[in-house]
C-alpha positions in Angstrom: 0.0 0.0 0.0 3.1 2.5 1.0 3.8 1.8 -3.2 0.8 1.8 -4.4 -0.8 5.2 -3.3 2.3 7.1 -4.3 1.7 5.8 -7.9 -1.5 6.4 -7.9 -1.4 9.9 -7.4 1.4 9.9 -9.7 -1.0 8.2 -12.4 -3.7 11.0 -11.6 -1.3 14.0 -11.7 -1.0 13.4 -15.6 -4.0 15.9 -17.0 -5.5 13.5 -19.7 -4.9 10.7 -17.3 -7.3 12.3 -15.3 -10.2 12.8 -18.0 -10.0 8.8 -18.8 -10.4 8.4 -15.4 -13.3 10.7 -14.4 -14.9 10.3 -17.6 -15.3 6.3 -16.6 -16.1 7.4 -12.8 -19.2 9.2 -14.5 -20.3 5.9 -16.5 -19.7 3.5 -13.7 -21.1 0.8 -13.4 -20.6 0.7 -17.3 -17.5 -1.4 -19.2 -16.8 1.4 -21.9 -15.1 0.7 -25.1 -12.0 1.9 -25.8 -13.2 3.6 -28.7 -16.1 5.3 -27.2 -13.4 6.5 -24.5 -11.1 8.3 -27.3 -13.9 9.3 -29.4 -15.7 11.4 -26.3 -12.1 12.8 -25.5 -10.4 13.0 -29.0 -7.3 11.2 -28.1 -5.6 8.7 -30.5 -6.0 4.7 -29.9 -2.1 4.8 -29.2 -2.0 7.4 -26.9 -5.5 6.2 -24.8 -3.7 2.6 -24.9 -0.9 4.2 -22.7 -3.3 6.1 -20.7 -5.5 3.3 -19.5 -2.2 0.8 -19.0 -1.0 3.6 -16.6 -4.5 3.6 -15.0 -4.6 -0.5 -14.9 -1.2 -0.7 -13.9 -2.1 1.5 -10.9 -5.0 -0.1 -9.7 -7.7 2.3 -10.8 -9.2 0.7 -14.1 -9.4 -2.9 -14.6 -10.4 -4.2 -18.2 -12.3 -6.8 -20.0 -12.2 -8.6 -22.9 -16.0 -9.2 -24.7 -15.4 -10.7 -28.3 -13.3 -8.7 -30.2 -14.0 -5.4 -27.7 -11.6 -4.7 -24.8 -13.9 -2.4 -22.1 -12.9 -0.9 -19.1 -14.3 0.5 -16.0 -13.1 2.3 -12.8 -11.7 -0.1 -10.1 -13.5 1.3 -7.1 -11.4 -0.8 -4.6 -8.5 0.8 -6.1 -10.1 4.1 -6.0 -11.0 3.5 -2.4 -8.0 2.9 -1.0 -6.2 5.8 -2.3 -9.2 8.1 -0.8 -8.7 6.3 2.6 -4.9 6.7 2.7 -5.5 10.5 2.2 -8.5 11.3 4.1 -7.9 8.8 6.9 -4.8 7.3 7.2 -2.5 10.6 6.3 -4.8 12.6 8.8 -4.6 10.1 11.7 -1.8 12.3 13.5 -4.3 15.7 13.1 -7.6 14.6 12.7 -9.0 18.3 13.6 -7.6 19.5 10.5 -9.4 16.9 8.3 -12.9 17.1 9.6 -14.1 19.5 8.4 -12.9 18.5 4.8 -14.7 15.1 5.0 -17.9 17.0 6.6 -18.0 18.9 2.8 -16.8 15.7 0.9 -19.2 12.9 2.8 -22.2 15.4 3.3 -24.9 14.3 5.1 -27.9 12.2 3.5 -30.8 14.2 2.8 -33.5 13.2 5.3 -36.5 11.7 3.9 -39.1 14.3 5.8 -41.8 16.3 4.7 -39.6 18.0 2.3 -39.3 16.6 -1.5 -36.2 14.8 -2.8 -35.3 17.2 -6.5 -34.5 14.8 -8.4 -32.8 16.0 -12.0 -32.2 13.4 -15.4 -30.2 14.5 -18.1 -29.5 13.4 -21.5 -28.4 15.0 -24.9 -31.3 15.8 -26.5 -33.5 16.2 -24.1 -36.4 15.3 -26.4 -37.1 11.6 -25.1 -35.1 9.8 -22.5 -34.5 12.3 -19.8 -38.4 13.9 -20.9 -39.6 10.1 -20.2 -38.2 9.9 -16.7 -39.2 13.1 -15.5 -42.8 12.1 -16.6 -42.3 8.5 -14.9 -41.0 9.9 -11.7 -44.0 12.2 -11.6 -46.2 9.4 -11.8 -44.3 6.4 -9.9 -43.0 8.5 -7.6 -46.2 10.5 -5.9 -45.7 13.3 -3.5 -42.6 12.5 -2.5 -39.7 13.9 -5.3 -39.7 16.9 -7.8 -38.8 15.8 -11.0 -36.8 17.2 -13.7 -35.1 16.8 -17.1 -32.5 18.7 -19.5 -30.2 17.9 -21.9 -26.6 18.8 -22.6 -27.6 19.9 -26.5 -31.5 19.8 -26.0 -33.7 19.5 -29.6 -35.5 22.5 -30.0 -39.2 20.2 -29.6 -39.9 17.2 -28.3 -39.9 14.0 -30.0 -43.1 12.8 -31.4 -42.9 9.4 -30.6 -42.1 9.7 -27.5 -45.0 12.3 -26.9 -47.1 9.7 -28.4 -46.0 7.1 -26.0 -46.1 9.3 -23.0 -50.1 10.5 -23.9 -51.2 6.9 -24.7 -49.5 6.1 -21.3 -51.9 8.5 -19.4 -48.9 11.3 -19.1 -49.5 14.7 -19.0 -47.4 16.0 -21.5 -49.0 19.9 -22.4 -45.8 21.4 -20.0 -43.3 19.4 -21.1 -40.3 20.9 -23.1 -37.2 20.5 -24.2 -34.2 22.2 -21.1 -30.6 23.5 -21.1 -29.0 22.0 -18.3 -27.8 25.7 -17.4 -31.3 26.4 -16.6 -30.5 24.1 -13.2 -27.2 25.8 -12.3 -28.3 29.2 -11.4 -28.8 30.7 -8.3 -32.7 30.2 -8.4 -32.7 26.8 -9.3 -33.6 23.4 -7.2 -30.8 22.1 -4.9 -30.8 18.3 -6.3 -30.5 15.5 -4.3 -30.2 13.2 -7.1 -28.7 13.7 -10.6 -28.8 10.8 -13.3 -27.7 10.3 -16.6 -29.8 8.6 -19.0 -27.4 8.6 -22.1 -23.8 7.7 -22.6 -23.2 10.9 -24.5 -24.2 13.1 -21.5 -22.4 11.1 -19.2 -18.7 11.7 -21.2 -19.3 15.3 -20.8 -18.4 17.3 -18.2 -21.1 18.1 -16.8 -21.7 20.9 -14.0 -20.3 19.9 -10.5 -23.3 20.3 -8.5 -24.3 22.1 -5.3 -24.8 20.0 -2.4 -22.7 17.0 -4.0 -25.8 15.2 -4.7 -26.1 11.7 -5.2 -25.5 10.8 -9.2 -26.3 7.7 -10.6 -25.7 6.6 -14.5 -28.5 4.9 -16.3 -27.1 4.7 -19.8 -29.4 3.4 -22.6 -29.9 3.6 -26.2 -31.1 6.1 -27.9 -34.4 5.6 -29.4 -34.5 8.7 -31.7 -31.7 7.1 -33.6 -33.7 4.1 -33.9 -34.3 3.4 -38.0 -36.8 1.5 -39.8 -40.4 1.6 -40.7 -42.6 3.9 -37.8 -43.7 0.8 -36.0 -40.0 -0.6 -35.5 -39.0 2.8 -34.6 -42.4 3.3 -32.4 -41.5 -0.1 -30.3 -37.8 1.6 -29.5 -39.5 4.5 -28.0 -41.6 1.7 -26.1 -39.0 -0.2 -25.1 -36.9 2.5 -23.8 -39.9 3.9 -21.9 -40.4 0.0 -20.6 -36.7 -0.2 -19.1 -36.9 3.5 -17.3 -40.0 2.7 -15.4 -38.2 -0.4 -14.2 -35.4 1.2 -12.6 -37.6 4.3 -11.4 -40.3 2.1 -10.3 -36.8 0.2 -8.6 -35.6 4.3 -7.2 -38.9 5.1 -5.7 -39.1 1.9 -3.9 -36.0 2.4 -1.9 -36.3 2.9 1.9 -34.5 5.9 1.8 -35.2 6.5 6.0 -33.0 3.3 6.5 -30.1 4.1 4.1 -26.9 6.2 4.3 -25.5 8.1 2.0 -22.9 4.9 0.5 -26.1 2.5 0.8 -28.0 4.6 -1.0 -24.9 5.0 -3.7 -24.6 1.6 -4.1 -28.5 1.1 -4.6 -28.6 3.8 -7.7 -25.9 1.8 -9.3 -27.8 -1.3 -8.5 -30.3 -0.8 -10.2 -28.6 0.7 -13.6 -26.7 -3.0 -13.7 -30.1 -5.2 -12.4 -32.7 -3.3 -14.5 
């Protein structure tokens, strides 16, 4: 361990180093192609091949083999470790000092009172994924959360198969529109308590560090707006995609929030992203 959390720091000093590895810590739980990886941050196969053997070589990224693909994903072990060894271990002799840094790193988890969770999902487009599970949570979700959507490069209208799936669903859909996600960064706007992605593409941007260091989970899926073929096949995408978010918020709304802390309730949003 005295080797390994030097190295690791070392690993994560190197600027694009870094990106590989927070871009991944935004898609975990995924496995992400090497490909997608380079083509998100416009580095060359040779140079990300360097990049993640550094990362895998220091414990942060392990990587899998499926067919031809080789896909990685953030080692969280590894990742833990090296926090415990700075936050803990390093501050054993002056714990005073790091308090009050772990207080603003670990805050506490929201309390499930009469207050609403804000719950916010973002996507590209904004015109069916993210619009889908804001109208979902709505539904699924009662009294209990405020529900929102945006996109990084929101369409200027909504889908219309995906408004057609959300009216013959019983959705209210007549104030539903398409968001920039700088709408929710300004002074004004809700203080989230949960952030999801619901696209790959959103999740390898940067996206805004938010207030509060709310809870983010990544529930990547494909997109049905690129979904080809006659308007039926490319009706049942829109259905299906619709299908797999209720699962998971059905899953979200479900969870005994009172019960869990702030890791347990961590570990449950990626959960569901792998189980549903």
């Amino acid at each position: 361990m005295e080797k390994e959390i030097p190295l690791r720091l070392s690993v994560l000093g190197h600027p694009q180093r870094l990106l590989v590895f927070r871009l991944l810590m935004r898609r975990y739980p995924d496995r992400v192609p090497a490909g997608e990886i380079g083509a998100a941050l416009d580095v060359k196969p040779s140079t990300l091949s360097s990049y993640l053997s550094a990362l895998m070589q220091a414990g942060l990224v392990t990587q899998t083999r499926e067919g031809t693909w080789l896909n990685y994903q953030v080692d969280m072990n590894g990742m833990r470790e090296m926090l415990d060894a700075l936050f803990f271990d390093c501050c054993r002799g002056r714990p005073e000092l790091c308090m009050p840094v772990l207080s603003d790193v670990i805050p506490e988890t929201p309390a499930m009172t009469d207050s609403k969770f804000n719950v916010l999902f973002i996507c590209t487009g904004n015109s069916a994924r993210s619009i889908f599970a804001e109208s979902i949570l709505h539904t699924e979700g009662g009294d209990r959360f405020n529900a929102y959507s945006a996109g990084t490069k929101p369409y200027t209208e909504l889908n219309p198969f995906a408004l057609e799936v959300l009216r013959n669903k019983g959705h209210d859909t007549a104030t539903l529109r398409a968001k920039n996600v700088s709408e929710f960064t300004t002074d004004t706007a809700p203080k989230f308590d949960f952030v999801f992605t619901v696209c790959d593409g959103a999740a390898n941007e940067e996206c805004p560090a938010w207030e509060g260091q709310p809870i983010s989970g990544h529930w990547g899926m494909p997109d049905p707006v690129k979904a080809e073929g006659t308007d039926a096949e490319r009706s049942l995408a829109f259905q299906q995609a619709y299908g797999t978010l209720k699962n998971r918020i059905r899953a979200f709304a479900a969870l005994p929030f009172a019960e869990l802390d702030r890791i347990s309730l961590q570990k449950a949003v990626d959960d569901i992203a792998r189980n549903h």
